[in-house]
Backbone as CSV, one residue per row, in Angstrom:
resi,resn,N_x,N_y,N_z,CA_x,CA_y,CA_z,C_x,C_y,C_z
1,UNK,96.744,96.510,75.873,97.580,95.681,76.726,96.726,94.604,77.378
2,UNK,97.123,93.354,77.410,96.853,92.667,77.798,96.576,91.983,79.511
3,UNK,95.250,91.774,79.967,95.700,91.647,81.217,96.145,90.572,81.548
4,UNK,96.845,90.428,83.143,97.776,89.332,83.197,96.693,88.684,84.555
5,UNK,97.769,87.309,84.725,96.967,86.324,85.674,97.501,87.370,87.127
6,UNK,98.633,87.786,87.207,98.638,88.548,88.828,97.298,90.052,89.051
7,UNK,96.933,90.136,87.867,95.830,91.326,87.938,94.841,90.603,88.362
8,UNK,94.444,89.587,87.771,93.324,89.190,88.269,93.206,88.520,89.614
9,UNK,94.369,87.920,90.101,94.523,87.463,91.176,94.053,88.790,92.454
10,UNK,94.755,90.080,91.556,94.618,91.032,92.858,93.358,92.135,92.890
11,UNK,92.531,91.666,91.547,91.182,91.921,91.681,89.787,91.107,92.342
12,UNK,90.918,89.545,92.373,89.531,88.581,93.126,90.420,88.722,95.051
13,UNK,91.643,89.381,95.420,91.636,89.172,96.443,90.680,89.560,97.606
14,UNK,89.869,90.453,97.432,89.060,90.785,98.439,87.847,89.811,98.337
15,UNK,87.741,89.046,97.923,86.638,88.069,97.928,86.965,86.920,98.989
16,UNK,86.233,87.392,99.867,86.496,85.906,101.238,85.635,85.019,101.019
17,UNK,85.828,83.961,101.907,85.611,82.825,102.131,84.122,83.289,103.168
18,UNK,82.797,82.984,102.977,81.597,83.182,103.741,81.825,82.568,105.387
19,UNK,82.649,80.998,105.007,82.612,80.712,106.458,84.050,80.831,107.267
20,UNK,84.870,80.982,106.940,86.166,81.083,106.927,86.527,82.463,107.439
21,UNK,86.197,83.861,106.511,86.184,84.827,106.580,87.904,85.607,106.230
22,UNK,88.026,84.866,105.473,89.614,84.560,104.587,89.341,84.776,103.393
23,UNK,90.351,85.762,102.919,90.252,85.723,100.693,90.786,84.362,100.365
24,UNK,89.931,84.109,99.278,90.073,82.932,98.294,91.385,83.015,97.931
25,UNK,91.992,83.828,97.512,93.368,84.279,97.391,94.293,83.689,97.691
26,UNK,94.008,83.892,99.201,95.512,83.286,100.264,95.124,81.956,100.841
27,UNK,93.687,82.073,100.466,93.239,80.192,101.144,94.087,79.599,100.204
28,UNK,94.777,79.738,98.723,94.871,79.098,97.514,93.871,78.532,97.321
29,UNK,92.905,78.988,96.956,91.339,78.684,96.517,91.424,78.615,94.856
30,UNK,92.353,79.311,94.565,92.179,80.133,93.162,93.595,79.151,92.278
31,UNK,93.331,78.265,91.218,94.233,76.990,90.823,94.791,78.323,89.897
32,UNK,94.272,78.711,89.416,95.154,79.387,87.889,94.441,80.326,86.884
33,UNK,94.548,81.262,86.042,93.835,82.015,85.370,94.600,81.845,83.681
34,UNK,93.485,81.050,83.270,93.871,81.193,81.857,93.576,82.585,80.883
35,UNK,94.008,83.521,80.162,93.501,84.670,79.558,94.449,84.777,78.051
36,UNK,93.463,84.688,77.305,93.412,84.794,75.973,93.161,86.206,75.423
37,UNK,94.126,86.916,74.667,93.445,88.335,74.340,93.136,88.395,73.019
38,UNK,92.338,89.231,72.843,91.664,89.361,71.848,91.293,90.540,71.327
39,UNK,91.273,91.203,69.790,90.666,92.558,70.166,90.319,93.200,70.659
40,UNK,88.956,92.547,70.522,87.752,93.527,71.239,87.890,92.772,72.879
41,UNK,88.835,92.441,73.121,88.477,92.645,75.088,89.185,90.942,75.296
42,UNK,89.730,90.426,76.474,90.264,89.830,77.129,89.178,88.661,77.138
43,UNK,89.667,87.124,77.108,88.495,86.473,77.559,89.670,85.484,78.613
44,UNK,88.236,85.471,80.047,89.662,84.746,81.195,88.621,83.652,81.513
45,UNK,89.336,82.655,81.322,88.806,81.118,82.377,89.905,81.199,83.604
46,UNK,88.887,81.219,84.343,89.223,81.067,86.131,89.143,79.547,86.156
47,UNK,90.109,78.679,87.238,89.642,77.459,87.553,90.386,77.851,88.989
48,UNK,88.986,77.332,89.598,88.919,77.939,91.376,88.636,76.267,92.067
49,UNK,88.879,76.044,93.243,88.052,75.164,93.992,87.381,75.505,95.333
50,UNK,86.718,74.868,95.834,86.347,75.493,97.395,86.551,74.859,98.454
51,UNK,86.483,74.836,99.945,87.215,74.344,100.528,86.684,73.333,101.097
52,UNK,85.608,73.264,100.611,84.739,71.116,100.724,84.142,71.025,99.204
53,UNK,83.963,69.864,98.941,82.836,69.312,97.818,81.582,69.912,97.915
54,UNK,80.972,70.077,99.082,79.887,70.399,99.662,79.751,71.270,100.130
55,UNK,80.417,72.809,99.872,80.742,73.810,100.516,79.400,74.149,100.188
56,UNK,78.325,74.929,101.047,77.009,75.503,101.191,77.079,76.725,100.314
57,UNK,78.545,77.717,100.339,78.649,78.764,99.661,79.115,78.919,98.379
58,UNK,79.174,77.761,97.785,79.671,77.479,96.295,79.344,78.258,95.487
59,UNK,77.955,77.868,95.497,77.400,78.997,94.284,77.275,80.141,94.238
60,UNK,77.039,80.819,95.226,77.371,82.327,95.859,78.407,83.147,95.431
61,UNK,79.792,81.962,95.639,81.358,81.877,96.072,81.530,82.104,94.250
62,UNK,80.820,81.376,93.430,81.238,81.100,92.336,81.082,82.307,91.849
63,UNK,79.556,82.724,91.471,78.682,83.953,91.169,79.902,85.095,91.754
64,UNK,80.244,85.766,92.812,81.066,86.421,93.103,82.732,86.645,92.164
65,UNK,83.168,85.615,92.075,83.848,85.536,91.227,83.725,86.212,89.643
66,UNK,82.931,85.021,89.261,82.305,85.869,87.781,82.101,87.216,87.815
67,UNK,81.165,87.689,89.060,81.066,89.358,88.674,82.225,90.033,88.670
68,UNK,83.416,89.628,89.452,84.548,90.289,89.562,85.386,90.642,88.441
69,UNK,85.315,89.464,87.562,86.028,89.344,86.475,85.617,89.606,85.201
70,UNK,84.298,89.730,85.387,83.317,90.436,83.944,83.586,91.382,84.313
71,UNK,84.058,92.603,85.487,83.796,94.310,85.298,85.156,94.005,85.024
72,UNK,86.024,93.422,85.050,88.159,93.843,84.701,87.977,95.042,83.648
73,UNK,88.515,95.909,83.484,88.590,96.643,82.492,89.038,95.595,81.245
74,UNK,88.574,95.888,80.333,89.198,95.276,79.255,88.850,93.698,79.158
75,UNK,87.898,92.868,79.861,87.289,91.817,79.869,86.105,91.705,79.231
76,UNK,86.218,90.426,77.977,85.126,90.368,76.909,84.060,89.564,77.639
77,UNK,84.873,88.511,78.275,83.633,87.507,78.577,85.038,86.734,79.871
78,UNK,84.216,85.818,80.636,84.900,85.147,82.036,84.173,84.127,82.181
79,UNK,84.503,82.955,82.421,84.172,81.295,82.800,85.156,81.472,84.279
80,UNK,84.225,81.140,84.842,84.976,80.396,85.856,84.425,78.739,86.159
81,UNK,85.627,78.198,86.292,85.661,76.483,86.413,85.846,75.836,88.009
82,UNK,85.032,75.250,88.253,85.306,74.839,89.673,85.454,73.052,89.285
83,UNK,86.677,72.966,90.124,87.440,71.558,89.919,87.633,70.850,91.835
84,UNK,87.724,69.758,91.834,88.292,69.174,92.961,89.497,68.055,92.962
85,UNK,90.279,68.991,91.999,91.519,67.813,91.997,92.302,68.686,91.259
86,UNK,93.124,69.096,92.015,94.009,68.275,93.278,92.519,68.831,93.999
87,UNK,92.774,67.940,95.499,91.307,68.550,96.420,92.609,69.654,97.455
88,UNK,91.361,70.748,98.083,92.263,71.614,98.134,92.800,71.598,99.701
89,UNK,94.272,71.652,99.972,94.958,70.964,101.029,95.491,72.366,101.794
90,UNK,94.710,73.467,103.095,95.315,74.632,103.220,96.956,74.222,104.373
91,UNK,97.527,73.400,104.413,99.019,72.808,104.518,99.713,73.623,103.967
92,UNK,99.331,73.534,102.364,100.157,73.400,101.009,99.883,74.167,100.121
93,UNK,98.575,74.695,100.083,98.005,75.683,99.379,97.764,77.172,100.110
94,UNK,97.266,77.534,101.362,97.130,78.560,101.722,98.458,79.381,102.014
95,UNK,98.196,80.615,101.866,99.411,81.848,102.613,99.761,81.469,104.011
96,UNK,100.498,81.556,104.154,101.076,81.861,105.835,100.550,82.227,106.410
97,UNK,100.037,83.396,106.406,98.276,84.126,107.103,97.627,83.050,107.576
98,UNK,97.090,83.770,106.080,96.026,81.880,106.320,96.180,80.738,107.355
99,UNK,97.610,80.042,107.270,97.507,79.148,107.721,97.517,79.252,109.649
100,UNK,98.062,80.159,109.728,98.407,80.986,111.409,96.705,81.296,111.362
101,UNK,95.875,81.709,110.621,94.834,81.972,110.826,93.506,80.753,111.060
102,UNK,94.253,79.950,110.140,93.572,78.303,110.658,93.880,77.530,111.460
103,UNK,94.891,78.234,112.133,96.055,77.594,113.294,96.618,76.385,113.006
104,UNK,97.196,76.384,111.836,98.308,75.100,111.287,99.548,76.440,110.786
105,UNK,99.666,77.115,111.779,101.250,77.957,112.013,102.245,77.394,112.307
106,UNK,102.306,76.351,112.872,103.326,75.444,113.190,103.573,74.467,112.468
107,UNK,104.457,74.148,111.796,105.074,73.052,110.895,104.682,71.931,111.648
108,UNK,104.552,71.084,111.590,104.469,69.199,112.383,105.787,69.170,112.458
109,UNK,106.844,69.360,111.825,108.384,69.098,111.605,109.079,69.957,113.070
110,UNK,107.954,70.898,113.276,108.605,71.855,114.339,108.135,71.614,115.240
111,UNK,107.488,70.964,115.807,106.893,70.802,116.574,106.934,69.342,117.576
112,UNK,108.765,69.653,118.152,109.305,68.250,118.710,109.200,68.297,119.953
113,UNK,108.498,68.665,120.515,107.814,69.004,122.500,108.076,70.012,122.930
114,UNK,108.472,71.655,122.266,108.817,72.477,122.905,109.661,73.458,122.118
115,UNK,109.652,74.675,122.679,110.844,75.579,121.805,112.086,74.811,122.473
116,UNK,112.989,75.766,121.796,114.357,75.550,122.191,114.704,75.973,123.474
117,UNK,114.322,76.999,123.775,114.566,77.871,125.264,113.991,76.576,126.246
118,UNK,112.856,76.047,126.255,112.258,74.751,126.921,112.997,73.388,127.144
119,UNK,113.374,73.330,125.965,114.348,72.518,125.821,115.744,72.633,126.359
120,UNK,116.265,73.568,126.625,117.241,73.973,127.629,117.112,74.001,129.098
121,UNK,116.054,74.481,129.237,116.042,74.304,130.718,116.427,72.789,131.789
């Protein structure tokens, strides 16, 4: 059986972010998992980004990855691809978590001087 892109998603979730201290996961760090099967074992291209051009923990961040996805059961071989485009926007890309956790919990749209209860008074 073939593994799928939500397996791997929920084998790289425990991998945080060094400065952040957030999984790559829910930052939407993680663009997509390509996986090709094959006989003898699964081969997956990861294409990940990080959350600057210049992120200090890239290579670390990257390396982590790869090991994750070379032990998958049933994984022949793993590329992971690091891209900056789209560049990565946590608005639009991160979980809800996440974003309450970066404190952009509040929509801009919601945010017209006050709750409603305030607004009543």
């Amino acid at each position: 059986m073939a593994l799928t892109e939500q397996q791997v998603l929920e084998a790289l979730k425990p991998i945080e972010d060094p400065e952040l201290h957030l999984g790559i996961v829910d930052l939407g760090l993680i663009y997509g998992a390509e996986i090709n099967p094959h006989p003898e074992g699964d081969e997956v291209k990861l294409i990940m980004t990080f959350t600057s051009p210049f992120c200090p923990y890239g290579p670390q961040l990257k390396a982590s990855v790869q090991r994750t996805l070379a032990v998958l059961p049933g994984v022949k071989s793993a590329a992971v691809q690091i891209v900056f485009t789209p560049p990565w926007d946590p608005r639009t890309m991160a979980s809800e978590e996440c974003k309450i956790a970066l404190g952009l919990g509040w929509d801009e749209e919601d945010s017209d001087g006050g709750s409603e209860i305030e607004q009543q008074r």
